[in-house]
N, C-alpha and C positions, 0 to 999 in steps of 0.2 A: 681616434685619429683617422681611422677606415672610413667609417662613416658620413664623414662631411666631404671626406672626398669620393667616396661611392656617389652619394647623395647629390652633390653638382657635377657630375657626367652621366647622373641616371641610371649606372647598374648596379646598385644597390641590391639588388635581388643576384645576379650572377656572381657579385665577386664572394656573397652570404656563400649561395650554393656550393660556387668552388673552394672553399676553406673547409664548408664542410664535407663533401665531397672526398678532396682528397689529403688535406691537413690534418682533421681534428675527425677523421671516421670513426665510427667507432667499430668495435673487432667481429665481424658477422658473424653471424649465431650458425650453427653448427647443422647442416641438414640432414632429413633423414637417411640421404644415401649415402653421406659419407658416415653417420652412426652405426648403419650395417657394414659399411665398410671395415670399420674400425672393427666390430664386433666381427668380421669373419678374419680380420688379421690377429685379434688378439685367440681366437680359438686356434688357427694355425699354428702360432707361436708356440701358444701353451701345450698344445700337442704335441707342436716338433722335441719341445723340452722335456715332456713325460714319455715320450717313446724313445730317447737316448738315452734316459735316466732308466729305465727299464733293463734296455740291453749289456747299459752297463753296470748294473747292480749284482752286486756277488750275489743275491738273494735270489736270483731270475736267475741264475746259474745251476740253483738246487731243486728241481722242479720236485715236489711234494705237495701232495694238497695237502692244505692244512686246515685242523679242525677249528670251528667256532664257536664257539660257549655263549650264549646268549645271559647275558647280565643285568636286566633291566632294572633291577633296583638300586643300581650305579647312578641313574638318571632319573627326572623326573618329578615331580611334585607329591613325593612320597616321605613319608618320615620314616628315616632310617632307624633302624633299632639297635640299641647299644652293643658294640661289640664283646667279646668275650675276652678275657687274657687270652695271651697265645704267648706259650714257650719258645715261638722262633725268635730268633735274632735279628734285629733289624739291617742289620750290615751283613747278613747271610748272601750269597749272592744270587742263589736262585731257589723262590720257592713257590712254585706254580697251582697250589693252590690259592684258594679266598679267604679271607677271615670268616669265619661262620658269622652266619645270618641267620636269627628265630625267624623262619618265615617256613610256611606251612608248603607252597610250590617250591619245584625242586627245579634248575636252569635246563634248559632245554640245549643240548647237544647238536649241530646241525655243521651236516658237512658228507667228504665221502662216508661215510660208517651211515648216519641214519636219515641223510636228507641230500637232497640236490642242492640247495638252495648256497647259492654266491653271496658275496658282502652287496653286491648291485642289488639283487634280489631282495637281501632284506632291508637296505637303502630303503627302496620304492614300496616297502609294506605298506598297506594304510595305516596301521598305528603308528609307526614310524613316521612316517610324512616327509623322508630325508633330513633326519634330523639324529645323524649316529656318534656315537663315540668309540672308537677305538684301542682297547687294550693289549697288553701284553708284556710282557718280559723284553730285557735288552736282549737283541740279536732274535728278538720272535720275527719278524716280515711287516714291523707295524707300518714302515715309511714305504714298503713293498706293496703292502694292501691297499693303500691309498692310492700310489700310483698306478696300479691295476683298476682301480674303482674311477682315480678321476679318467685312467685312457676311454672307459667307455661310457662314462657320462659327458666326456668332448666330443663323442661317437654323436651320439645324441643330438646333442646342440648342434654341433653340426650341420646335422639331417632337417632339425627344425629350429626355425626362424626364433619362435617363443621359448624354448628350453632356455633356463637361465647356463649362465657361460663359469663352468667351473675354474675355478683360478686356485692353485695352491698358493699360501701362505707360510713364511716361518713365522713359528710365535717365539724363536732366538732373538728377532727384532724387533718386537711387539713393546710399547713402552707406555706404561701409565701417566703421559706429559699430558694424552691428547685424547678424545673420546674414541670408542673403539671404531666406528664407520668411518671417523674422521684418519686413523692409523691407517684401514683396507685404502682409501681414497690415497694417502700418500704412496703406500706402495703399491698400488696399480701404477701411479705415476712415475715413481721412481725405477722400477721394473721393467715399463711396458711405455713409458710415456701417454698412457688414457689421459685426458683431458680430463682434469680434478670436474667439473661440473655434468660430465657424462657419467662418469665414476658415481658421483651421488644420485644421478638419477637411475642407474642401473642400481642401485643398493633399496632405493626409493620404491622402481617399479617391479621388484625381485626378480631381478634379471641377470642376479651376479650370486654364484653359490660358491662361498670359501671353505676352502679345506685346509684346513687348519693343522700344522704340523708342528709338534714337541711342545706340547706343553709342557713337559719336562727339562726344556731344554731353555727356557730363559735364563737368560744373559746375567755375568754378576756382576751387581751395582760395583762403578768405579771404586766408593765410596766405602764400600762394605768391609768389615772388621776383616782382620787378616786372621783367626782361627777359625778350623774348620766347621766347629759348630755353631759360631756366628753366622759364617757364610751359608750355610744352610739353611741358618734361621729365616734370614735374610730371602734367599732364594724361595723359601715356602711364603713368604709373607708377600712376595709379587707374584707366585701361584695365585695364590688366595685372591689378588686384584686380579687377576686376568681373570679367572673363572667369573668374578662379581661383573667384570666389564663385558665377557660374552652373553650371561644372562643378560643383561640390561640392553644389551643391544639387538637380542633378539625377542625381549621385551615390544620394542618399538618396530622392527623390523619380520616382519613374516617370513624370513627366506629359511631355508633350508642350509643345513650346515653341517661340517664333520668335523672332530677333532681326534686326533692322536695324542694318546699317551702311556706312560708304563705303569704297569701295576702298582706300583710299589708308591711312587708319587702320587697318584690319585688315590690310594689307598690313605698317606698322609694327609691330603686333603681330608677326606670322608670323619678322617677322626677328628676333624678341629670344625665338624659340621656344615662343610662347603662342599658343593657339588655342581655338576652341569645340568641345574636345574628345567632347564628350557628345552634339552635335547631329550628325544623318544625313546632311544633304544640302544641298548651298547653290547659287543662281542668282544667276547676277549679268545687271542689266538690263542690257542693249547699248544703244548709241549708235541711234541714227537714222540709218541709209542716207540715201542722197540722192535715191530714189526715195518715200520715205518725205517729205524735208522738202522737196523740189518738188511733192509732190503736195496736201501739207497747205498751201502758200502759194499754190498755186491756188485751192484751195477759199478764201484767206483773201483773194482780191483784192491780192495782192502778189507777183505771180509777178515784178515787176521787180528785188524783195530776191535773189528767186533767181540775177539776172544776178550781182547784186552778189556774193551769194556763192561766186560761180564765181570770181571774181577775186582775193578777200579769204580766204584759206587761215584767217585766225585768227580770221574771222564763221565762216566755216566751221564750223569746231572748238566752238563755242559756239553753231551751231544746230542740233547734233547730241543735243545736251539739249532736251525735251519742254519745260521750263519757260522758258529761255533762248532757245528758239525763238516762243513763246507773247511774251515779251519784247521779242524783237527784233521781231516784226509789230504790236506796239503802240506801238513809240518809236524804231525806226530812222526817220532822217529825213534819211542821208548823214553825220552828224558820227562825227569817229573813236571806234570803239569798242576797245579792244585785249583787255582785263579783263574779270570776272565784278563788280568794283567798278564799272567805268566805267558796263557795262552796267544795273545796278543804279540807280545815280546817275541815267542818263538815266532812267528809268521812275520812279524816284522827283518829280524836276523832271517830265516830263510830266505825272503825274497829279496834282500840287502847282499847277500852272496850270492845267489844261484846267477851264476853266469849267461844262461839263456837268457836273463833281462835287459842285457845290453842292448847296444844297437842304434841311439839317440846322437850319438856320438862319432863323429866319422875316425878315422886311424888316426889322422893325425893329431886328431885333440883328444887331449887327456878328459876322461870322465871324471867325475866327482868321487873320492872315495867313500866305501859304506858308512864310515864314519862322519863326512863332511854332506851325504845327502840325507842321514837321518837330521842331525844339525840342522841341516835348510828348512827339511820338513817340517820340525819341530815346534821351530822359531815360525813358520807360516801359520801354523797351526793353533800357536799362543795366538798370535794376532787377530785371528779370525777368532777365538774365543771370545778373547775380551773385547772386540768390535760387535761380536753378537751377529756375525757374518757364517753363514755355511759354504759361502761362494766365493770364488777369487779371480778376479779380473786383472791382469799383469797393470795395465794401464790405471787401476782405482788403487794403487799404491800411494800413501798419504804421509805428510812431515808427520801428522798424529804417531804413527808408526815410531817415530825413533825414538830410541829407548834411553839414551842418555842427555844428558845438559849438552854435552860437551858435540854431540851431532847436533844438536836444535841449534846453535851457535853457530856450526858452520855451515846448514841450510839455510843460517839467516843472512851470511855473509854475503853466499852464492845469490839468495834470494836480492841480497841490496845490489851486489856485482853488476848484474844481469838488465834490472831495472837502471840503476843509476848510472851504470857506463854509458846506455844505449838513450837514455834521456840527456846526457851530459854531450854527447858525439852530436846527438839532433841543435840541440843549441848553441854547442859549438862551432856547426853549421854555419850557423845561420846569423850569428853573431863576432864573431872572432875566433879563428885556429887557433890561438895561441890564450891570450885571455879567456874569452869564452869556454872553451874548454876545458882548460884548469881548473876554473870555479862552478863550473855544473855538474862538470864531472866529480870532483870532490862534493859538492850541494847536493849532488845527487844520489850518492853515494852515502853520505851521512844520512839522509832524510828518509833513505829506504832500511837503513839498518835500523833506524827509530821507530819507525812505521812498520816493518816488516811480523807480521804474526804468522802463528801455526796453522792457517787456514787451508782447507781442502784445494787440490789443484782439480781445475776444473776446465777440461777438455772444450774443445769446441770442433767436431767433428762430423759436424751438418750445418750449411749454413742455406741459410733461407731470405731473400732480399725483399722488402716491401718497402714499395716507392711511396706509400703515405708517410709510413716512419720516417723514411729518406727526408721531406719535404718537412714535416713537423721538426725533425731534429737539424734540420737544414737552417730554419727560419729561427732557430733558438740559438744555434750555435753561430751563425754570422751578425746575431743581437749581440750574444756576450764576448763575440770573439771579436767584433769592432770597437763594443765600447772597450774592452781591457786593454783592444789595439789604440784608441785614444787617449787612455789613461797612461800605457806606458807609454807613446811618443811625445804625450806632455811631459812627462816627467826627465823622460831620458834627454829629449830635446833640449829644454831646459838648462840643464845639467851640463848638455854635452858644449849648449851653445856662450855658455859663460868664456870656456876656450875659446871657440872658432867662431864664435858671433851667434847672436841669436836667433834668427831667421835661418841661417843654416843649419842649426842645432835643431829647427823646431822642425824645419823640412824633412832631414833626416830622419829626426825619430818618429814623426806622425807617419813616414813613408813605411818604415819599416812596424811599426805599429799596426796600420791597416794593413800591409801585406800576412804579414801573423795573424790579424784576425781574421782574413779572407782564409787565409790556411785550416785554421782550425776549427772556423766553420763548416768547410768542406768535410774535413777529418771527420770533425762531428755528425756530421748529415748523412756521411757514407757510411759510418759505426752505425748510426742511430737505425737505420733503414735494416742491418745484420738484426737475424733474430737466429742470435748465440744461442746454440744448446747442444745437449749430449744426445749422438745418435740413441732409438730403440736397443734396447738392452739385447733384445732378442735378434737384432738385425747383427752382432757383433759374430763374423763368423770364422775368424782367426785370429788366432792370441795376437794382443800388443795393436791389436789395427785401428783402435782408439789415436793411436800415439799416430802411427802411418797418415789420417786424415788429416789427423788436429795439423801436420807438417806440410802436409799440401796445401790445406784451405789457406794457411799462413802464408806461404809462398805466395799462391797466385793473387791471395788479396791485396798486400808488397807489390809484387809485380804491377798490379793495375792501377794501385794507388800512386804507384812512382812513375809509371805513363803518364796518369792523367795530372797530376799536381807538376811533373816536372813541363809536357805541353802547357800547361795552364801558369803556372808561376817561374818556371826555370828548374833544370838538372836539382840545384840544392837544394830545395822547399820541397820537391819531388823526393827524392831520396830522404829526407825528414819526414815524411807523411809516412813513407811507404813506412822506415823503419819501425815507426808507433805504430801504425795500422798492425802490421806483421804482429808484430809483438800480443796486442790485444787479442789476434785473429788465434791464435792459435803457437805462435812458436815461443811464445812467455810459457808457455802452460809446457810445452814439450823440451826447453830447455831445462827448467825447474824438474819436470820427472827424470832427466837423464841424470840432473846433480844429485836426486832421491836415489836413484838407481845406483850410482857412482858410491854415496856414503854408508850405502845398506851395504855391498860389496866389501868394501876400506874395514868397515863392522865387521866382515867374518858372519852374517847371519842370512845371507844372499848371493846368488849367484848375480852376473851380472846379465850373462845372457838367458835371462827366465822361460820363454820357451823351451828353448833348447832342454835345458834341466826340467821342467814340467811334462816333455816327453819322456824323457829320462826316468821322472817317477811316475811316468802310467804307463811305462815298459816294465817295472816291477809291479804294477797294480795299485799302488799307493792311492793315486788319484786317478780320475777321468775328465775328459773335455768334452763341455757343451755347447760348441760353436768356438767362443771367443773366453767361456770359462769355464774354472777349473773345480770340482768337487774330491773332498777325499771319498775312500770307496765306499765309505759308512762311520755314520757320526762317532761310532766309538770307537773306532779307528784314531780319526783324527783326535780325540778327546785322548789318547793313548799317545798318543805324538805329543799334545801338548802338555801332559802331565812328567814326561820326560823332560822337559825342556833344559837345557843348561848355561846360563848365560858365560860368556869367554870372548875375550876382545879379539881370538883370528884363529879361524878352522886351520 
């Protein structure tokens, strides 16, 4: 149709150009200065996130150096030799030795006692080639080492352009749906917002080195048997894929890479003849001597725990861990301890009482009781397990989350409420107060409770305008929003003019037809031109300010929308755009979290104002905040929370 009218007024060439130009562009490729760009914001980031994780890690609280055992027949292209029986018990909870190994070299010790050498140091060996794995015991420094290792290989990078860009990873969210580079490429993304095709060529030009955290710590299948030995089984069986998918991936891929895990799990591995084949070199953290935990409870004013432990073999055993011993000089107080539970439990109960943790809370409001903020914890703490999350973002609170029928129900009600009133009011508009209303609102109302599913709420709390999208989604949206505006004024006209005559009927409704689709082409070409998305993860730098933006961008895009459509069409088509606009932009998303917030509350398994209570629990130590989220103070902490859990319909 263009073309023959290009063609007889002879611009046929410019009206080509400007279509493609600024309709149909396509998305410009990425230059090198904004790639370093990206690449010196993503190492800031990741810095910023590894130097508060540091300060606030009970583990960087116990300064001990700690010894490291060099294990290299853990890894590598070696054929392990059959192990021996061993008397120990598998559910023993701490046994700091190895399974014997027939091997003729004996592990090299290397640390303060017979060497200088740091986990950096032996990173950067030449046999090594940064390619290590990390052992130890629950509560040894393993997520400690790492974060010390990746702070100064960001040092690095940093300084130089060519060092690839260390990024931690959990492998709690790591998931066999998708190939392993293709998993790093989402969660650079999902994390950091990297641009999935710079992501693959940093993996491509090894320019990106993952440090890989808990192997031990994946996630348990929805799906999975409810006995404990199933779930285990289970749990080892996507070990087993993960370790198969980091070889293969470092198969094809030359980078340099770390991973973390516990003895005892990779120890399981080894025996079903799986291993991190592809990695150099591996250290496993040593126990704490006893010149080490005498010396460290001197300095702590508890040198009488030390008596204690002279006598008590099984405090012993559990003050040989940096964290466990950090533990026990904060809440031994003589009562028996035997466990890593027990232990736990008392620390949790002491800092649930001690009245110096207050403070989150002004006079006039009541604090939570120790009863209702263990609850809170607890129940956060389930959640983040079985999401396979370490991290909690007040605002990435999900319908997924509720726990009963009878809540899914009534987020579904809110969810049709919200949509269907606010669709029924716009048409009611614009059609009849009285009729009109009635039936869209009710229409509306049905159609969203039918339609309405458990889908993620999803923020919009950066918005970004481009006038080609504007213009492409402009020329689509006054195609389909003229012809539907055709279609219904024939129809309505039609209809209405069988009454009041036909010619007035047909006037009416074509008039009203095309003003509708003038409308919601515009609607459409203003959305189309938004390019909706969630601020950088790392840019979030106070709880809930997801929520905070998502309500403003809402506001002002309403606002502008209802200027410009109410100038352009009248006050009422005006106030109809804005309200839909609004609602898309951002205050759909922020009403729906308030109704989440509201029913978790009604539940009994949430506070409502989460801040406030998330200060509250990093005034007892519970957790810690990294900008805009929230960590507990160590994963088996939280896994202690969560195994406690108690489900009850109101604290």
């Amino acid at each position: 149709m263009l073309k023959p009218i290009a063609e007889s007024t002879g611009h046929l060439d410019k009206i080509i150009s400007f279509f493609q130009k600024y309709i149909f562009r396509k998305k410009p490729a990425i230059s090198d200065e904004q790639r370093q760009k990206l690449r010196r914001q993503l190492i800031d980031a990741v810095l910023e996130e590894v130097v508060t994780r540091l300060d606030k890690s009970l583990h960087y609280k116990i300064r001990i150096d700690l010894q490291r055992e060099e294990q290299r027949q853990r890894v590598g292209n070696r054929s392990l030799p059959t192990e021996e029986t061993s008397d120990r018990s598998p559910t023993q909870f701490i046994n700091r030795l190895f399974q014997p190994f027939k091997r003729s070299d004996t592990p090299e010790t290397v640390g303060a006692d017979k060497s200088t050498k740091s986990t950096l140091e032996l990173f950067e060996q030449e046999d090594i080639r940064g390619r290590l794995l990390i052992l130890g015991e629950p509560g040894a420094g393993k997520t400690n080492e790492l974060l010390v290792l990746a702070k100064a290989l960001l040092t690095k990078a940093k300084e130089t352009s060519e060092y690839p860009i260390p990024v931690i990873f959990e492998l709690s969210a790591w998931t066999d749906e998708i190939e392993f580079d293709d998993w790093l490429i989402a969660q650079l993304f999902d994390n950091y917002k990297v641009p999935k095709e710079i992501a693959r060529q940093w993996i491509q030009k090894q320019q990106l080195l993952p440090l890989l955290d808990g192997l031990d710590e994946l996630r348990r299948l929805d799906d999975a048997p409810s006995t404990t030995a199933d779930i285990e089984k289970r749990r080892e069986a996507q070990q087993i894929k993960c370790v198969r998918s980091i070889n293969s991936f470092l198969d094809m891929h030359p980078l340099q890479l770390v991973v973390c895990c516990r003895r005892q799990e990779y120890e399981a591995l080894e025996a079903r003849n799986e291993s991190l084949q592809r990695l150099n070199g591996a250290i496993y953290l040593q126990p704490l001597h006893n010149k080490q935990i005498q010396a460290y409870l001197l300095k702590s004013n508890r040198a009488a725990l030390g008596e204690v432990l002279k006598t008590q073999p099984h405090l012993l055993g559990l003050a040989r861990s940096p964290l466990f011993l950090l533990i026990l000089v904060v809440t031994y107080q003589g009562q028996p301890i035997n466990s890593i539970d027990q232990l736990l439990d008392a620390y949790i109960d002491k800092q649930l009482n001690d009245l110096n943790n207050q403070g989150a809370y002004h006079r006039c409001q009541s604090s939570p009781s120790p009863a209702t903020t263990h609850h809170y914890l607890s129940w956060l703490a389930k959640k983040l397990e079985s999401s396979g999350s370490t991290e909690f973002l007040i605002e990435r609170l999900q319908p997924s989350w509720l726990d009963t029928e009878q809540e899914q129900i009534f987020y579904r009600v809110i969810y049709g409420l919200i949509y269907g009133i606010a669709f029924g009011i716009a048409f009611g508009m614009a059609f009849g107060m009285a009729f009109g209303m009635a039936i869209n609102m009710i229409a509306g109302v049905i159609a969203w409770l039918f339609s309405a599913e458990m889908e993620d709420i999803r923020l919009v709390d950066l918005l970004n305008f481009s006038w080609s999208y504007f213009f492409r989604m402009l020329i689509l949206g006054l195609t389909y929003g003229l012809i539907g505006g055709l279609i219904f004024g024939l129809i309505y006209g039609l209809t209405y003019g069988l009454t009041f005559g036909l010619t007035y009927g047909l006037i009416f409704g074509l008039t009203y037809g095309l003003i509708g689709g003038l409308i919601g082409g515009l609607i459409f070409g203003l959305i189309g031109g938004l390019q909706l998305r969630e601020v950088d993860i790392s840019k979030r730098k106070s709880p809930n300010q997801g929520i905070t933006q998502s309500t403003r961008n809402g506001l002002v895009f309403a606002l502008t929308i209802v200027l410009v459509g109410g100038l352009t069409f009248g006050l009422i088509y005006g106030l109809i755009a804005g309200l839909i606009a609004g609602l898309i932009t951002g205050l759909g998303a922020v009403l729906l979290h308030i109704a989440l917030r509201i029913i978790f509350y009604r539940s009994g398994v949430s506070p409502f104002n989460y801040a406030r209570f998330l200060e509250h629990a990093e005034n007892h130590r519970f957790v810690y905040r990294v900008g805009g989220r929230y960590r507990f103070v160590h994963d088996l902490l939280r896994k202690r929370f969560a195994e406690t859990y108690e489900p009850r319909s109101r604290v």
